[in-house]
C-alpha positions as CSV (number, residue, x, y, z in Angstrom):
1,X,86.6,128.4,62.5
2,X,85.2,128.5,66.4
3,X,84.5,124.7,67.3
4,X,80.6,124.2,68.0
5,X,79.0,121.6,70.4
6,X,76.1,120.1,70.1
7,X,74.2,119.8,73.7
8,X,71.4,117.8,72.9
9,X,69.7,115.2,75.9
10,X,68.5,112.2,77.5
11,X,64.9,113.4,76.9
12,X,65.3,115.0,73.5
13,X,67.3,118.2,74.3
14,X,70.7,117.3,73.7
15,X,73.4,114.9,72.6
16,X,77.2,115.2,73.0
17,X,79.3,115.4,69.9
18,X,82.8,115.0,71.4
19,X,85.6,116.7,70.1
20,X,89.2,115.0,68.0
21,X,92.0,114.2,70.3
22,X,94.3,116.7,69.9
23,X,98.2,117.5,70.7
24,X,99.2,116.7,73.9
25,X,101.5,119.7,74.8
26,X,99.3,122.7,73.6
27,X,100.6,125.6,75.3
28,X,97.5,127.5,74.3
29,X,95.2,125.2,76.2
30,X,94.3,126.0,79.8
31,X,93.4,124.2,83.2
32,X,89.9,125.4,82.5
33,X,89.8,123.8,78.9
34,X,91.3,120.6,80.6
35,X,89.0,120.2,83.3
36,X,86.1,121.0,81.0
37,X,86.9,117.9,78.8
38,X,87.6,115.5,81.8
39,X,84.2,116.5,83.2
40,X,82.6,115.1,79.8
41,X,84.6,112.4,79.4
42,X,83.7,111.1,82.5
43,X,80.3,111.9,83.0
44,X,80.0,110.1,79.5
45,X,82.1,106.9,80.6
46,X,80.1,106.7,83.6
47,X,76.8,106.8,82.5
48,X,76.9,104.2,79.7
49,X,78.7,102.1,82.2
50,X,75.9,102.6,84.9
51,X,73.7,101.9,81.9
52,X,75.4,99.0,79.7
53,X,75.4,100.8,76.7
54,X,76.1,98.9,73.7
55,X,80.0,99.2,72.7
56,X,79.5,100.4,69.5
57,X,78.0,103.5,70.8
58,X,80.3,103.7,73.7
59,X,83.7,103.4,71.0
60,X,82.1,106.7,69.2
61,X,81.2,108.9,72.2
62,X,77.5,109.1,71.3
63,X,75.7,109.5,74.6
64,X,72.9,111.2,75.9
65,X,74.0,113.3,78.7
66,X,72.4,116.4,80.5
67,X,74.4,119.1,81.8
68,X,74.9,119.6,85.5
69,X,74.9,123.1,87.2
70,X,78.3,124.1,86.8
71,X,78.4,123.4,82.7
72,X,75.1,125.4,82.8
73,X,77.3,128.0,84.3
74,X,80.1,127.8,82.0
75,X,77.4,128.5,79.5
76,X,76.7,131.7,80.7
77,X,79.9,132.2,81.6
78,X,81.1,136.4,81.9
79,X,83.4,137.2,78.9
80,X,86.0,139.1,80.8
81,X,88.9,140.2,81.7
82,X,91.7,137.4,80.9
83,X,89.5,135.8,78.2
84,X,91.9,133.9,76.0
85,X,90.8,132.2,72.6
86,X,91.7,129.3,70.3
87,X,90.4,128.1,67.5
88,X,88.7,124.7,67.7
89,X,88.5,121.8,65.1
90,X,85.8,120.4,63.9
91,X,84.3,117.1,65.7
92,X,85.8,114.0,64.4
93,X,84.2,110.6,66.2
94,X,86.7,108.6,64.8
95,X,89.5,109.9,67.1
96,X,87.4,109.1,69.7
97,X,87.0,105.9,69.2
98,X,91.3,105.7,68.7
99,X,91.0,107.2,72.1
100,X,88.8,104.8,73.6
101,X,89.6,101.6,72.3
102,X,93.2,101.3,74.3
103,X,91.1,101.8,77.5
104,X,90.1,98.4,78.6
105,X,92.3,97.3,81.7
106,X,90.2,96.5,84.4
107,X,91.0,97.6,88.4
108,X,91.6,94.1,88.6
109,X,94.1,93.9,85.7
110,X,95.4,97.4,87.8
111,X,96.3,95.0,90.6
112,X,98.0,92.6,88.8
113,X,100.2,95.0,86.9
114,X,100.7,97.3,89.8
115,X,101.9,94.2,91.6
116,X,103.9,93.0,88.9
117,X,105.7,96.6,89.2
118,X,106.7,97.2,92.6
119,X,106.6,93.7,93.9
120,X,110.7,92.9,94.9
121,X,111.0,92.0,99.0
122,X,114.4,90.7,98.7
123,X,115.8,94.0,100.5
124,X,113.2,93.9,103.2
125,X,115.4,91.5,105.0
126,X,118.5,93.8,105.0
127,X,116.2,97.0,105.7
128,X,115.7,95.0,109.0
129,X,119.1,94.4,109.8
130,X,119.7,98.1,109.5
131,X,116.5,99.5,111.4
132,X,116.0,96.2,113.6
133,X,112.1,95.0,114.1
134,X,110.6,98.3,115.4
135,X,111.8,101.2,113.5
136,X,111.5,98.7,110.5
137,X,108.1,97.2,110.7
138,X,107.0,101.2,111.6
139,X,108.8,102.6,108.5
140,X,107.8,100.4,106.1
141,X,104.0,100.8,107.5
142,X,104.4,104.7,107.2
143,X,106.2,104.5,103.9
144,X,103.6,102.5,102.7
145,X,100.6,104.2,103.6
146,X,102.6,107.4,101.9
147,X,102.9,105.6,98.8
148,X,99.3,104.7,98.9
149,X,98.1,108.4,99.7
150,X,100.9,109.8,97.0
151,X,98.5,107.5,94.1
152,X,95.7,108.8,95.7
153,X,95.9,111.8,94.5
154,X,97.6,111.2,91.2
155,X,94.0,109.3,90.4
156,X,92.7,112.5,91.6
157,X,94.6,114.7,89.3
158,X,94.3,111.6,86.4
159,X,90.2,111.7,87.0
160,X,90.7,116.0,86.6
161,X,92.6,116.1,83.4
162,X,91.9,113.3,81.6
163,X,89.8,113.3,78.1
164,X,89.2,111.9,75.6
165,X,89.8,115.4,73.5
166,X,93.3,115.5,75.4
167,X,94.4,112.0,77.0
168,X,97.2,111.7,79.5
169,X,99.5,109.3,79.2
170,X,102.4,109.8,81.3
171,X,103.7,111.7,84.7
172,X,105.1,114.1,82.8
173,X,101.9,114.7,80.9
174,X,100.3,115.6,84.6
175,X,103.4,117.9,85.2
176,X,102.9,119.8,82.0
177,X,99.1,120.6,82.8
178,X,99.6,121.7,85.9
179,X,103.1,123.6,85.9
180,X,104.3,123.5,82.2
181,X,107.4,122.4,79.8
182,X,109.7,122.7,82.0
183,X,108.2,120.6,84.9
184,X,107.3,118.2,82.4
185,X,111.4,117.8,81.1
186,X,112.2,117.7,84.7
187,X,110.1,114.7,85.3
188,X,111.6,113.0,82.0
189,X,115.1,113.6,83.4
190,X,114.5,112.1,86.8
191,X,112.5,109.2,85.3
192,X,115.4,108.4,82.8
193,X,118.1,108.5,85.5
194,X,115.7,106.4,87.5
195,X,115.4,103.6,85.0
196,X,119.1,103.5,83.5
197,X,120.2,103.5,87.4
198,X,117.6,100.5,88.2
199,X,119.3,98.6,85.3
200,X,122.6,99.4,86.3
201,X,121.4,97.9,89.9
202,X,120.4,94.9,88.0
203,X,123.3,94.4,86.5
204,X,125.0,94.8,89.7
205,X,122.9,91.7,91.0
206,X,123.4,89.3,88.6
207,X,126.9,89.9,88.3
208,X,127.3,89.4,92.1
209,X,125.1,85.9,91.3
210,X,126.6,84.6,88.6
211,X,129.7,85.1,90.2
212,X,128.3,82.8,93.0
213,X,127.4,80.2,91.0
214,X,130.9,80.0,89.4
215,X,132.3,80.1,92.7
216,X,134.2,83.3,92.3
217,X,136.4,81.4,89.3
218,X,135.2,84.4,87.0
219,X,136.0,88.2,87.1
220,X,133.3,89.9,88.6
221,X,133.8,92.5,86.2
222,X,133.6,90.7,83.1
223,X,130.4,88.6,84.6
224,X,128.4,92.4,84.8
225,X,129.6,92.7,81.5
226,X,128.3,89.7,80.1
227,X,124.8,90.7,81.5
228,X,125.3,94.3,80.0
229,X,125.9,92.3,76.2
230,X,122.8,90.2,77.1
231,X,121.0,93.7,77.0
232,X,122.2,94.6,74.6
233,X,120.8,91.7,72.3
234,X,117.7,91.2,74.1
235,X,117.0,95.0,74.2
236,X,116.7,94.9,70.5
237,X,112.6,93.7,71.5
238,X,111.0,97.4,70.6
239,X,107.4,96.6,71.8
240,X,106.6,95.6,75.8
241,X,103.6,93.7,74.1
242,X,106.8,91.1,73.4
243,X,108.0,91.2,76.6
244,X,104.7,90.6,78.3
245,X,104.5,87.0,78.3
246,X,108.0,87.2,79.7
247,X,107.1,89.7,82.9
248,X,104.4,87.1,84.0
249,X,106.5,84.2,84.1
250,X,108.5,87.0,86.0
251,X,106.2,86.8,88.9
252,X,106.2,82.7,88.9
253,X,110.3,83.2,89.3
254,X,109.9,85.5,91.9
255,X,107.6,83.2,94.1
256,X,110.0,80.5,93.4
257,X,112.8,82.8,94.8
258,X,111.0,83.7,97.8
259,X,110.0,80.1,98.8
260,X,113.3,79.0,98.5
261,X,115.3,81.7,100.4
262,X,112.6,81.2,103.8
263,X,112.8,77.6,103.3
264,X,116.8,77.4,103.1
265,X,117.4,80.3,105.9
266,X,115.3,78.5,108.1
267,X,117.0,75.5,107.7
268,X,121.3,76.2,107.4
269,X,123.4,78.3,108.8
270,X,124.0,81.6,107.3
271,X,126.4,82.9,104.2
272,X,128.7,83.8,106.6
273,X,131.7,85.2,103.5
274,X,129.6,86.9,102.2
275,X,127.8,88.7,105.5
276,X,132.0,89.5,105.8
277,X,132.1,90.8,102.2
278,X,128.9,92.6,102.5
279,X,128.4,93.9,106.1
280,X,131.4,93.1,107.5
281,X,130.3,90.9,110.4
282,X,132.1,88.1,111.8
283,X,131.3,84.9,112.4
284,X,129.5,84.3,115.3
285,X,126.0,83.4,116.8
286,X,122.7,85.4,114.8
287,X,121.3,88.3,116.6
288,X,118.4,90.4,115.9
289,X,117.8,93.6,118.1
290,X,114.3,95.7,118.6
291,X,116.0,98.7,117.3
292,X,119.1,99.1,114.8
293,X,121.7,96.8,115.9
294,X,125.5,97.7,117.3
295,X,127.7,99.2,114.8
296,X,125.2,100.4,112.6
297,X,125.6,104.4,112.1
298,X,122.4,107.0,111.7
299,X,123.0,107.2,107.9
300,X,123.5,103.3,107.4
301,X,119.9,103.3,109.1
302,X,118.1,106.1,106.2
303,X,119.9,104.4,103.6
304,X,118.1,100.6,105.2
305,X,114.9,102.7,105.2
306,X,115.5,103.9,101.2
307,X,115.3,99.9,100.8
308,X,111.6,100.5,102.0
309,X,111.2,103.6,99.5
310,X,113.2,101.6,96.5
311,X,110.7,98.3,97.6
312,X,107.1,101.0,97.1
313,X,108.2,102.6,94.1
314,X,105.9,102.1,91.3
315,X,104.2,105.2,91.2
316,X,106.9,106.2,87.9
317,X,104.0,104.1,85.8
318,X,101.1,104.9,88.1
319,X,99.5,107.0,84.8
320,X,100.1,104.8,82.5
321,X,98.4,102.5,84.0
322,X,95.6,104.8,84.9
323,X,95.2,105.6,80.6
324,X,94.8,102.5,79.8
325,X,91.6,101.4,82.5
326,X,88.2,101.1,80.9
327,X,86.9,102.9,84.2
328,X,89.4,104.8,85.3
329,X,87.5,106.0,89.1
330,X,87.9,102.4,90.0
331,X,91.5,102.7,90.1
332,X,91.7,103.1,93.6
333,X,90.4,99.9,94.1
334,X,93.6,97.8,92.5
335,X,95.8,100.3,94.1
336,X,94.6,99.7,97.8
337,X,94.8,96.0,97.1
338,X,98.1,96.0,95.3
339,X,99.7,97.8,98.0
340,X,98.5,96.1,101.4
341,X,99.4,92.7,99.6
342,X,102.5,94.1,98.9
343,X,102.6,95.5,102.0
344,X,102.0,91.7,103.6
345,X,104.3,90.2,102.0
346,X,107.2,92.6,102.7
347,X,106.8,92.4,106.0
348,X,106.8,88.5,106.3
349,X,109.4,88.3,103.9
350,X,111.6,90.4,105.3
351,X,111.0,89.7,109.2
352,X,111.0,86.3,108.4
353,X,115.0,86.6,106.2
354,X,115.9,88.4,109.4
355,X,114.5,86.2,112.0
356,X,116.6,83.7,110.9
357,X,119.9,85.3,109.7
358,X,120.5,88.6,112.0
359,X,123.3,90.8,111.3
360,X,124.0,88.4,108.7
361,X,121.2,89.1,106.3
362,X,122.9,90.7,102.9
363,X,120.9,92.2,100.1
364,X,119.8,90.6,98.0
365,X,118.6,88.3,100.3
366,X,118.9,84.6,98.3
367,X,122.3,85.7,98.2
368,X,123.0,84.6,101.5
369,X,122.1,81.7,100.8
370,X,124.7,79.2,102.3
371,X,123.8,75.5,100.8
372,X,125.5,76.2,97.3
373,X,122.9,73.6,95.8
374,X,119.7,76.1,96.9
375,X,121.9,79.2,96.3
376,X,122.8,78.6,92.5
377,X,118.9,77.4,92.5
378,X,117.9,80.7,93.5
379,X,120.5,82.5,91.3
380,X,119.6,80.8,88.4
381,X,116.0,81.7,88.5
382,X,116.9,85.1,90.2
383,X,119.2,86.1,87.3
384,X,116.7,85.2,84.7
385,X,113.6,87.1,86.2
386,X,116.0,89.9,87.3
387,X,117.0,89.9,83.1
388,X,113.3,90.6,82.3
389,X,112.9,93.3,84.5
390,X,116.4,95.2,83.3
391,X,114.6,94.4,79.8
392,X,111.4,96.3,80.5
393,X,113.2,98.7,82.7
394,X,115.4,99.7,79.5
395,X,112.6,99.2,77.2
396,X,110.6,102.0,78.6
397,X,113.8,104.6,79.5
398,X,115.1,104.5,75.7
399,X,111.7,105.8,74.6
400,X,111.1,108.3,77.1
401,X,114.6,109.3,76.0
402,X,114.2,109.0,72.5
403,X,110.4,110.1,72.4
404,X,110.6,113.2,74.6
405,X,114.5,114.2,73.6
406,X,115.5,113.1,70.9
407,X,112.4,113.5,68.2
408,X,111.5,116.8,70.3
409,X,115.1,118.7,70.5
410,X,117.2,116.6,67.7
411,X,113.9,116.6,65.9
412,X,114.2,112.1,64.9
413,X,112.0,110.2,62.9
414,X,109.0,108.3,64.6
415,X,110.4,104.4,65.9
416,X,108.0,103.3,63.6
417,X,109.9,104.4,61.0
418,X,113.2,102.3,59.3
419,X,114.9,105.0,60.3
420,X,113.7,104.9,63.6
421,X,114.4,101.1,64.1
422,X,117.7,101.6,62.8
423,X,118.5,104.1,65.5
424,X,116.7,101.9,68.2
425,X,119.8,99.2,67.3
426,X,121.8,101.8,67.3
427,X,120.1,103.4,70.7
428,X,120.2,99.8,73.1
429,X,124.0,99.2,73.1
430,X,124.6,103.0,74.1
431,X,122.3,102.6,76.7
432,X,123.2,99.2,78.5
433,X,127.1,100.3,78.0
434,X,126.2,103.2,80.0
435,X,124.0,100.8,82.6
436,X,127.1,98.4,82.7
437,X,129.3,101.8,83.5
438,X,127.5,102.7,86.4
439,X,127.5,99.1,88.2
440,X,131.3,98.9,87.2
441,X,131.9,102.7,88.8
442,X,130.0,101.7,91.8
443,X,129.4,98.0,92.9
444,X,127.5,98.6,96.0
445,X,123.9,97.1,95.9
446,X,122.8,98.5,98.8
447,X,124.1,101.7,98.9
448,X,124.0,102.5,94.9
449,X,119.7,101.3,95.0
450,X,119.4,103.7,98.3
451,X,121.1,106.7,96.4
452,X,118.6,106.3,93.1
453,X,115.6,105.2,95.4
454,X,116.5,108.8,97.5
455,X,117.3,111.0,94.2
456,X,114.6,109.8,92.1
457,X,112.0,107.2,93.6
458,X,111.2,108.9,96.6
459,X,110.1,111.9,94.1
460,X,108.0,109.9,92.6
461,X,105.9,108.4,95.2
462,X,106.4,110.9,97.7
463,X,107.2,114.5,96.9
464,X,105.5,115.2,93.7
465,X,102.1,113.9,94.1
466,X,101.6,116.3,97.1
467,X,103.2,119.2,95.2
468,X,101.5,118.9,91.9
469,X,97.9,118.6,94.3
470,X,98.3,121.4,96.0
471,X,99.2,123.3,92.0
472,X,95.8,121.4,90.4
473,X,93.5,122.2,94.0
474,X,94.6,125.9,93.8
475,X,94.2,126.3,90.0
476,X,90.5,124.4,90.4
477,X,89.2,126.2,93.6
478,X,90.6,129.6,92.7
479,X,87.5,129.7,89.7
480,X,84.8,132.0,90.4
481,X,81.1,132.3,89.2
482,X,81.7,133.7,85.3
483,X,84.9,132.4,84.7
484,X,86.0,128.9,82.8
485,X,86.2,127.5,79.3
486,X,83.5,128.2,76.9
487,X,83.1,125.3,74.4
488,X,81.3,127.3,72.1
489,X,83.9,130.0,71.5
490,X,87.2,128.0,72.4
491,X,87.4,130.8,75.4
492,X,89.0,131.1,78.5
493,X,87.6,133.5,80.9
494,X,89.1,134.4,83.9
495,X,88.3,137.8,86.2
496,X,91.4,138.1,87.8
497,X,95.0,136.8,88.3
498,X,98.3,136.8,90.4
499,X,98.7,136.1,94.1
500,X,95.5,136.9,94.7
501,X,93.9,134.3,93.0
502,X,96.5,131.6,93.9
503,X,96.1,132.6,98.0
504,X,92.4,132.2,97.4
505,X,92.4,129.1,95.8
506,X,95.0,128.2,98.5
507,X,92.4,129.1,101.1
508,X,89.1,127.0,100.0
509,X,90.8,124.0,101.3
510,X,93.4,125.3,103.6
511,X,94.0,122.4,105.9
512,X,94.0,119.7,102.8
513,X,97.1,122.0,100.5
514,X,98.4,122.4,104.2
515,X,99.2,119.0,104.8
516,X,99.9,118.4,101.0
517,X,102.5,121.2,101.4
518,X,103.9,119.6,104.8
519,X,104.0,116.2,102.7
520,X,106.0,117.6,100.0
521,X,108.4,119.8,102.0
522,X,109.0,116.2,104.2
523,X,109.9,113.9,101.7
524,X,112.0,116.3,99.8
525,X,114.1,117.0,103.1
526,X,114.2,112.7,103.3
527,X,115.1,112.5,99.8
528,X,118.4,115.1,100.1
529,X,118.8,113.2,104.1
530,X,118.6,110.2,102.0
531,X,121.0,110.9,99.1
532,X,123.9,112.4,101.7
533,X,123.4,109.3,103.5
534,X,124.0,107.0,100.7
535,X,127.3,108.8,99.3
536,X,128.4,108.5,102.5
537,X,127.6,105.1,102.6
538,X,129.5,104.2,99.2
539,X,132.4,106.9,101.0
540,X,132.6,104.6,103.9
541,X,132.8,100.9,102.1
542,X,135.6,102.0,100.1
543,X,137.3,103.2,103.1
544,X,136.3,99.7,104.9
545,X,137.6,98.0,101.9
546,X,134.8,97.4,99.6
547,X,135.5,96.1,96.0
548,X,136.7,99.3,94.0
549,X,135.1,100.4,90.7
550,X,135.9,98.1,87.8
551,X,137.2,95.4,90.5
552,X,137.4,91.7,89.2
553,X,136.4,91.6,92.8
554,X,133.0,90.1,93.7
555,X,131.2,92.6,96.3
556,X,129.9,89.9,98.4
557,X,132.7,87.4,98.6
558,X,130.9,83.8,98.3
């Protein structure tokens, strides 16, 4: 049966009746129908926020709301050629409501998670050693404002797709829209290896620290490993709502961290082992150049600037974060402020670590730490807060793996489900073993977080945004007068198709998909620069004499 709206008004005409959410990957819905719902779902959220409707009335979608010219349009719409038709269900308020009632994150709240997310400046200090002070503070000022612009315009495309009728919930969601399944698995992919990598980093860390604190009287190997187990029992936590308490106190830690690293480099003399270990610099007096220092090659400079790509990337969780805000247009707001605090803080942080230790700076930076007292102080705290973020890191990559490969392809129960749980015990071992596998294969801090922050981070923040724009701002502009979605039949109508239509949509905004494309084409050729430069990197340590893989060795020495 054809789905009918009612259109009623503010002054007696009309009142919406919004339709049931619906599955998420339809292939038989277009951009047209996706737009269409966006454009009510926001016109709806917007007014009873400008007007303080009561929240009973805002949970069910029951507004008054008039139609603007180009619904009036859509009405009278030309069925023609490319007309495609679905049938439509039957209104149901009360999915609306299920919709609705997650949605209540403020842009304030936005900050704070954002924040929470991406906030991690103790690279910034070894970025600097690699790039010196003005390549460094102009790179992470560029690379900022290109993580800034790349959410831009995912709130763009967020504010154009999402509904109430069909809610986005992830990247991949926005990649499915726009390009289809196959984008959409792409995205899954990179994000998994993303998150497994970032706890194998982790582990990497607090292997390196706890091997600190036991003054190098433990194999390093066995320490990773013991962090890897800790995972694996911790990991068994299914819902982030039980981790959340734990990723605030996160933040606290981190402070802590920070303090204590500025006020001890300031104060003693650097680590010089591990600087050795690490950098291989000798002893000697700190120096800090205005460009990349002696020694340091072309690709040990990109893989110091993937530090600065590794320290923006949030934009993974950038959606997320966007479904879940009561007033979703406001978004822009915690992002701006998120990212020039961030943005402050790298900078001071970093500079300062630098400042102070020179060629000596090592990454993670309370690491070179040399007062033992201050250095187990920071590791202690460092390793716990570190722990939560390789818990939430893992939390979220076993369900995209087990929500969008394993119940999709191999067809398993919902986690909800005891069968589910029993596999999610069965799931979390697997996954930290294989976390623990890649910090034991490759036990370079550095170079390991600037290969995942080129392969996979930079795409995030950097290359797909632009490219996915450019995709929605054709699609959008490339509608003429008679085509789009008709509500009332569940049609699609469109007059023509091919390159034809995608050079004109290309053309309405020529100089804004221009740049976008430029943007896109850039960071990819950084990301594959990026990459080379980091295998090379790992190349060249083993040749210097870094730790091998599975070394009882600790990589930094002291």
């Amino acid at each position: 049966m054809a789905h009918q709206e009612r259109i009623p008004s503010r002054n007696g005409e009309a009142q919406i009746s919004q339709p049931p959410v619906q599955k998420l990957h339809d292939d038989n819905v277009t951009f047209e129908e996706y737009l269409h719902y966006a454009s009510i779902t926001r016109a709806d959220t917007q007014w009873a926020s400008a007007h303080v409707v009561a929240q009973d009335e805002v949970s069910t979608g029951q507004r008054d709301l008039d139609y603007g010219p180009a619904e009036k349009e859509k009405e009278t719409g030309i069925v023609g050629a490319n007309t495609t038709s679905r049938t439509l269900s039957i209104p149901d308020e009360e999915y609306i409501q299920a919709s609705r009632a997650g949605r209540t994150a403020s842009w304030g709240a936005v900050f704070y998670l954002i924040t929470t997310d991406v906030l991690g400046p103790y690279s910034t200090g070894w970025a600097f050693k690699q790039m010196g002070y003005g390549p460094g503070v102009a790179l992470y000022t560029v690379f900022g404002a290109c993580a800034g612009y790349g959410g831009f315009l995912l709130w763009r495309m967020f504010l154009g797709l999402d509904s109430d009728r069909y809610p986005l919930k992830t990247y991949g969601d926005v990649a499915y829209r726009l390009v289809g399944k196959i984008a959409r698995q792409t995205i899954n992919i990179v994000q998994s290896v993303q998150l497994i990598f970032n706890v194998g980093i982790i582990i990497i860390s607090n292997g390196q620290g706890l091997a600190q604190v036991s003054k190098n009287g433990a194999c390093f190997i066995i320490l990773c490993f013991v962090w890897a187990l800790a995972g694996m029992i911790l990991g068994q936590i299914r819902t982030l709502a039980r981790l959340g308490w734990l990723a605030n106190a996160a933040i606290w830690m981190n402070v802590f961290v920070m303090i204590a690293t500025m006020a001890t480099v300031a104060n003693t003399e650097p680590n010089y082992a591990a600087a050795l270990a690490n950098n291989f610099a000798d002893k000697g007096p700190v120096v800090t150049t205005a460009g990349p220092g002696d020694g340091v090659a072309f690709d040990g400079q990109v893989v110091g600037l993937m530090q600065a790509v590794y320290s923006y990337g949030g934009a993974m969780l950038f959606i997320e974060f966007l479904s879940e805000m009561r007033k979703p247009w406001d978004f822009w707001k915690g992002m701006l402020f998120a990212q020039l605090f961030i943005f402050v803080v790298y900078l001071f942080f970093g500079l300062f670590v630098y400042s102070f230790q020179g060629q000596f700076t090592i990454n993670p930076a309370y690491q070179g730490i040399s007062s033992y007292g201050w250095q187990t102080a920071a590791n202690s705290v460092g390793l716990v807060s570190a722990l939560i973020a390789a818990l939430l890191y893992g939390n979220i990559g076993i369900k995209v793996i087990y929500n969008n490969v394993l119940m999709e392809v191999v067809k398993f129960p919902a986690l909800g489900t005891r069968t589910g749980k029993l596999l999610w015990v069965a799931l979390v071992p697997i996954y930290w073993g294989l976390a623990f596998v890649i910090a034991a294969a490759i036990p370079q801090f550095s170079n390991l977080s600037g290969l995942i922050a080129a392969a996979c981070i930079l795409q995030f923040s950097y290359t797909f945004p632009p490219f996915f724009m450019v995709v929605f701002q054709i699609q959008k502009d490339a509608m003429q007068v008679g085509e789009g979605f008709d509500p009332l039949t569940g049609t699609t109508t469109r007059l023509d198709s091919g390159l034809r239509r995608w050079k004109r949509g290309f053309s309405k905004r020529r100089a804004f998909n221009s740049w976008n494309v430029i943007f896109c084409l850039g960071s990819a050729a950084t990301a594959v620069l990026g990459i080379y430069s980091a295998a090379k990197g790992i190349k060249d340590a083993y040749a210097a004499g870094a730790p091998p893989s599975f070394s009882c060795r600790n990589p930094i020495g002291a």
